[in-house]
C-alpha positions in Angstrom: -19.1 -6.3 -16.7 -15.6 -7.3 -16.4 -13.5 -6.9 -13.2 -9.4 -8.5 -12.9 -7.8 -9.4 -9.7 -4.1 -10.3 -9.5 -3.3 -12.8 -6.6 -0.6 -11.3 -4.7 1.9 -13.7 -5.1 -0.2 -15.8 -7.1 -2.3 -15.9 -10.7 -4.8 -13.5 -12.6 -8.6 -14.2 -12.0 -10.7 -12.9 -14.3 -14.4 -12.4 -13.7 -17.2 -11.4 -17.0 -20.9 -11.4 -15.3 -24.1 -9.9 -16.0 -26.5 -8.1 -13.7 -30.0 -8.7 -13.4 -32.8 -7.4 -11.4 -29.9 -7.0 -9.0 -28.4 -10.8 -9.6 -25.3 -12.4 -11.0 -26.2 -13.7 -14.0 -23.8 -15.7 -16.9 -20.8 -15.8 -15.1 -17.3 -17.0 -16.5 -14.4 -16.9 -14.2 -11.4 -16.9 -16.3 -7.4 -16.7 -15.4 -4.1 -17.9 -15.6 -4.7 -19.8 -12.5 -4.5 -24.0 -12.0 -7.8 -25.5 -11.0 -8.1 -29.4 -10.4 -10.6 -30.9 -11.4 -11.5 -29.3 -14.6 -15.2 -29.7 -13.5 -14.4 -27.1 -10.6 -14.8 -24.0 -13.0 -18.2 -24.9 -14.1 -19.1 -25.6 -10.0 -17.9 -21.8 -9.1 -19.5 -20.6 -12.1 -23.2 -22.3 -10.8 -22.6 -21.1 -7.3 -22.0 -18.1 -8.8 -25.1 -17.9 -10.8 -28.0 -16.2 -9.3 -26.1 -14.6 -6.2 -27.2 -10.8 -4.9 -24.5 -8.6 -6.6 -24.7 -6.4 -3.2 -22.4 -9.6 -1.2 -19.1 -8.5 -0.3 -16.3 -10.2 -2.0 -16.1 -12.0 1.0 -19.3 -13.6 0.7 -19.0 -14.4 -2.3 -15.6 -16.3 -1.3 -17.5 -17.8 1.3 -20.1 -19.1 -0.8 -17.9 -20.4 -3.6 -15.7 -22.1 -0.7 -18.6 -24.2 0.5 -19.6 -25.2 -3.3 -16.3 -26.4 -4.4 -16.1 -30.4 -4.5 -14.1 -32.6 -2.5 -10.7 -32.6 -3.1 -10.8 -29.8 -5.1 -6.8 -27.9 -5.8 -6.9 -24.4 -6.4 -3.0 -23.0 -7.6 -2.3 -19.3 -7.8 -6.3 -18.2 -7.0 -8.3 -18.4 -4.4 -12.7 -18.8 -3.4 -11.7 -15.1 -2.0 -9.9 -13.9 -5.1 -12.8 -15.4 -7.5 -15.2 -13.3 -5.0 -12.8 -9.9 -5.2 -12.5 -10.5 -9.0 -16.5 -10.2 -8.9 -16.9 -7.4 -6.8 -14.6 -5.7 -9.4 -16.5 -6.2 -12.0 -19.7 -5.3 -10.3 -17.7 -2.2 -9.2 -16.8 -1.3 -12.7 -13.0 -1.0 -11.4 -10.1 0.0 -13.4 -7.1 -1.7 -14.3 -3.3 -0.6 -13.4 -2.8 -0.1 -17.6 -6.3 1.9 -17.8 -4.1 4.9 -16.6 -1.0 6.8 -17.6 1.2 6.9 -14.7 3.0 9.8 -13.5 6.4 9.4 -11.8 7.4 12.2 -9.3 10.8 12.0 -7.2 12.6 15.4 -6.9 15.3 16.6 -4.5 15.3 16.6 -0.5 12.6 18.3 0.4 11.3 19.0 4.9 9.2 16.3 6.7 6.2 18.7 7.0 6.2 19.4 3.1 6.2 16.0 2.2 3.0 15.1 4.4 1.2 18.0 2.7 2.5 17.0 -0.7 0.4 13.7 0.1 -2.7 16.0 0.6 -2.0 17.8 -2.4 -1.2 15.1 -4.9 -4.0 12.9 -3.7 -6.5 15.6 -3.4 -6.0 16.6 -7.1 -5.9 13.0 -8.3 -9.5 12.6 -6.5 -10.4 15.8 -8.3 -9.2 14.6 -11.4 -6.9 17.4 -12.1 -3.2 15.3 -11.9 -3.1 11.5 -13.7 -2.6 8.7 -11.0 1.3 9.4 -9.5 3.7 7.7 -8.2 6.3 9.5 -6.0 9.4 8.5 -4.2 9.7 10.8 -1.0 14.0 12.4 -0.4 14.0 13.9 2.7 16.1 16.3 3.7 16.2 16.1 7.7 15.5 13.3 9.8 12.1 13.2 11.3 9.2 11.1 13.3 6.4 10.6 11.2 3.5 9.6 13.2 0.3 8.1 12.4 -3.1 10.2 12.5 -4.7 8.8 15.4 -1.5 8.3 17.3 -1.0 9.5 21.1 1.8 11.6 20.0 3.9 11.5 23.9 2.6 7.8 24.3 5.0 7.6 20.6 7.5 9.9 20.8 10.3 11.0 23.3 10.3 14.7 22.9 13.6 15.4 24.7 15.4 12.7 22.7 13.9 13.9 19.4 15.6 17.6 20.1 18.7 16.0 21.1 19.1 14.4 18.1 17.3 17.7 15.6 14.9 15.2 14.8 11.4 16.6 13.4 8.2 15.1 14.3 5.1 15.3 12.4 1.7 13.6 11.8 0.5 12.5 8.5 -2.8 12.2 7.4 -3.4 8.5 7.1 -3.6 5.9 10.5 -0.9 3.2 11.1 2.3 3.5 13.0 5.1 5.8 13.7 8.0 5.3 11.2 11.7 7.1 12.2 13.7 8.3 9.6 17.0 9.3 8.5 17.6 10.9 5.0 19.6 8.1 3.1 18.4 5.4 5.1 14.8 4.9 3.8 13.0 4.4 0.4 9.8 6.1 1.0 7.2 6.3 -1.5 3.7 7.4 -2.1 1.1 6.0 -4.6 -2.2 8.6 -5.7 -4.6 6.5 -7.1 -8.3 7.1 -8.3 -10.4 5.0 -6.2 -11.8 2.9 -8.9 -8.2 1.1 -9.0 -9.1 -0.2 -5.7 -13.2 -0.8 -6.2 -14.7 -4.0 -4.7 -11.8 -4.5 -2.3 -12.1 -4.2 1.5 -8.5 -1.8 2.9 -7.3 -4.8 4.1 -7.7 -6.9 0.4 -6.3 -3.4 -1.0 -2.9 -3.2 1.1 -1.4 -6.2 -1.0 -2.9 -5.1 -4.4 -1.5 -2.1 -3.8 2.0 -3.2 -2.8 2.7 -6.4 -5.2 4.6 -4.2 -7.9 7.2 -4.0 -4.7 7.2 -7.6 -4.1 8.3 -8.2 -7.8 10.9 -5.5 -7.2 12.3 -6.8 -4.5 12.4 -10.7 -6.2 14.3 -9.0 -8.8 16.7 -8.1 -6.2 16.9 -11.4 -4.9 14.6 -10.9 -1.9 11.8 -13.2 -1.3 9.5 -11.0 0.7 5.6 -11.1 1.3 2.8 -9.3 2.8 2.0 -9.6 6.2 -1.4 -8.6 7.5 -2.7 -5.6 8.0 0.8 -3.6 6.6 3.6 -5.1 6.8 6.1 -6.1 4.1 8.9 -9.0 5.4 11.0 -11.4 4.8 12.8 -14.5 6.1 15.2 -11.7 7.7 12.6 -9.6 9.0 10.6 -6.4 8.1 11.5 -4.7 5.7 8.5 -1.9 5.2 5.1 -0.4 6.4 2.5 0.8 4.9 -0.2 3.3 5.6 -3.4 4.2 3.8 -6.4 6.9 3.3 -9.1 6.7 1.1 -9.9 10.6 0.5 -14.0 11.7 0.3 -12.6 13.2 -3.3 -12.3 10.0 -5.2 -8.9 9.0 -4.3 -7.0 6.4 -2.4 -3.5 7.5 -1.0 -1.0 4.6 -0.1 2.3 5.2 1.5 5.4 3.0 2.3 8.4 3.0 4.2 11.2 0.6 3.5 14.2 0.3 5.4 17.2 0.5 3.5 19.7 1.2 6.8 19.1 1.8 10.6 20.3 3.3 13.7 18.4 1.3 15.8 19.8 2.2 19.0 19.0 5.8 18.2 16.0 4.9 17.0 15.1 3.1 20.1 16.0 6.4 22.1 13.4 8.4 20.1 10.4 6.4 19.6 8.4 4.7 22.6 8.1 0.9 21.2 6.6 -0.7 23.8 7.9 -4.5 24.9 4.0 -5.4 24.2 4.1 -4.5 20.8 7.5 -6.2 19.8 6.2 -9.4 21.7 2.7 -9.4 19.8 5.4 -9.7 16.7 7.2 -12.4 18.2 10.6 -10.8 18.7 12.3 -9.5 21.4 13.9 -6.2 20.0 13.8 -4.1 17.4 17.4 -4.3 16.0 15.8 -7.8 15.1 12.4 -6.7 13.7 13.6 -3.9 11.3 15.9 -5.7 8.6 17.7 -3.2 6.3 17.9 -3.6 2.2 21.3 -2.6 2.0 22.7 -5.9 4.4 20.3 -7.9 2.1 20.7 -6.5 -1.5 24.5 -5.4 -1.0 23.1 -2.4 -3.6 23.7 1.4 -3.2 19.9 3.2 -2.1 20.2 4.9 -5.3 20.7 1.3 -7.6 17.7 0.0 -4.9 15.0 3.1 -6.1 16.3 3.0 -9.9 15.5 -1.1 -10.0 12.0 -0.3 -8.2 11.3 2.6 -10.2 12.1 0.2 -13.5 9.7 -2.6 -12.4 7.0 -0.5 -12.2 7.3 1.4 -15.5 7.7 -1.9 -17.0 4.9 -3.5 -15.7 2.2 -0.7 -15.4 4.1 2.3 -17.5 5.1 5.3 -16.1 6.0 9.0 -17.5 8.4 11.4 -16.0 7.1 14.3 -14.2 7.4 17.2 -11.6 5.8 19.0 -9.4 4.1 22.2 -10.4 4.1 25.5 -8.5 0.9 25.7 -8.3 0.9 22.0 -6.3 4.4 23.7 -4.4 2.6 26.1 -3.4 -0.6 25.0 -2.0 1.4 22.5 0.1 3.1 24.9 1.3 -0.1 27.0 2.3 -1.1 23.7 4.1 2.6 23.1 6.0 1.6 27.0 7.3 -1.8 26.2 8.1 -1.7 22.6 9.2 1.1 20.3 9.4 3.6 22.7 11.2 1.1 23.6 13.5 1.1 22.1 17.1 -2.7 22.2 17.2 -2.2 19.4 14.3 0.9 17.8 15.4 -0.6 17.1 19.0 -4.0 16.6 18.0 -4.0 13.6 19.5 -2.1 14.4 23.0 
């Protein structure tokens, strides 16, 4: 079995192991990764050795951790990653280059059709019927997208949202509310088949998931990072969010919003952001949370999404694509039936 884990931020770990009579057996841990002392390979391979191949990836971390001699400097992996890398393997997960990307970023289209295109597209990925996609979002009104378990009137000021023609709708996956603007954000959705993100935990899966971003954005000449649980920042302050579902069908949807300009005050006006949550980030407003692209690139939105949508197809491959009517129209049939509805929209009072 072979399973591959890049660090975020960091090197390759590579993990080859047998199972037997439900043990790790013969394992080589392999990578592009600096390891001192040279004997400290053959010490994680032992501990490795004989292990249930039921532990979590944390476990295994954990157990690798306490085996590792004195003095021991790891560079570019981690105990965790060498664990993740074998839960991979045991998982029989794919690889980035195991599938033929499919790039999907048409005109404007209305806040409720984009949350049921991330139904549709990630249903049919599960299903196996559409290659793994990637698809930046245009929006063509401004809106309130909140999360799915989100108290929509603890979130949102109605009256201010009308005042403003400002939609608000609820997506399918948890996390926070996000307000956008069209021409202000760089939204973009990733439909995955599950086995991309086998043996990780959601939170080991957020980074994975997003580190094509953060060698964007270097590119660019911004040093970002993840910030647990979904947060992408930066010296100068957040730049994105992220969101996640992992579909019953066989598929993992992961979302992001990036901020490429803000109205902050409006924004302030429309969404209820509480003085507890800025505090708990360690800032006092939001104007100094949110930190847009465009003050930190200098670039047109367009030049940012072009430079994005290039690091990926370099790095993974990607093929142009569109949407078909049949996937137009079944999201459609769902904006009718679901996410226009109040009964979904207010689910959660």
């Amino acid at each position: 079995m072979h399973g591959e884990y890049k660090v975020p931020g960091g090197k390759l770990v590579v993990a080859d192991v047998d199972v037997v009579d439900g043990l790790l057996r013969a394992p080589r841990i392999s990578g592009d990764f600096f390891l001192e002392p040279d004997e400290a390979l053959e010490t994680i391979n032992a501990v490795l050795d004989g292990l249930p191949a039921g532990l979590e990836a944390r476990e295994i971390g954990a157990r690798v951790q306490a085996g590792l001699p004195a003095g021991t400097v790891m560079l570019g992996i981690t105990a965790e990653a060498v664990g993740i890398a074998v839960r991979r393997a045991v998982a029989k997960a794919s690889d980035w280059r195991h599938h033929e990307w499919r790039l999907i970023h048409e005109a404007p289209q209305g806040p409720a059709l984009h949350m049921a295109l991330d139904q549709v597209l990630a249903e049919e990925v599960g299903a196996g019927q559409r290659p793994p996609t990637l698809r930046v979002w245009e929006w063509a009104s401004p809106a309130v997208v909140i999360g799915s378990f989100q108290s929509l009137r603890n979130e949102v000021d109605a009256d201010e949202a009308a005042r403003y023609g400002v939609d608000v709708v609820r997506r399918i996956s948890g996390g926070g509310a996000m307000f956008v603007e069209p021409g202000n954000t760089i939204t973009y959705s990733l439909y995955a088949p599950e086995t991309l993100v086998a043996g990780m935990s959601f939170a080991e899966s957020y980074a994975f998931l997003d580190d094509w971003v953060l060698g964007a954005l270097a590119e660019l000449g911004v040093k970002a990072w993840y910030q647990p649980l979904n947060d992408i920042t930066s010296d100068q302050g957040k730049i994105a969010g992220a969101a996640q579902k992992r579909l019953a069908a066989g598929a993992v949807l992961h979302h992001v919003t990036m901020s490429y300009d803000i109205d902050a005050d409006k924004m302030l006006q429309v969404l209820r952001i509480g003085r507890e949550k800025l505090s708990d980030k360690g800032i006092a407003s939001a104007n100094k949370r949110v930190d847009p692209l465009r003050r930190q690139t200098g670039l047109p939105r367009e030049a940012i999404i072009d430079r994005m949508i290039a690091h990926f197809r370099g790095r993974y491959g990607l093929v142009d694509d569109r949407l078909s009517e049949d996937e137009l129209r079944l999201a459609e049939k769902y904006v009718t039936e679901k996410f226009s509805t109040e009964e979904w929209t207010a689910r959660v009072p």
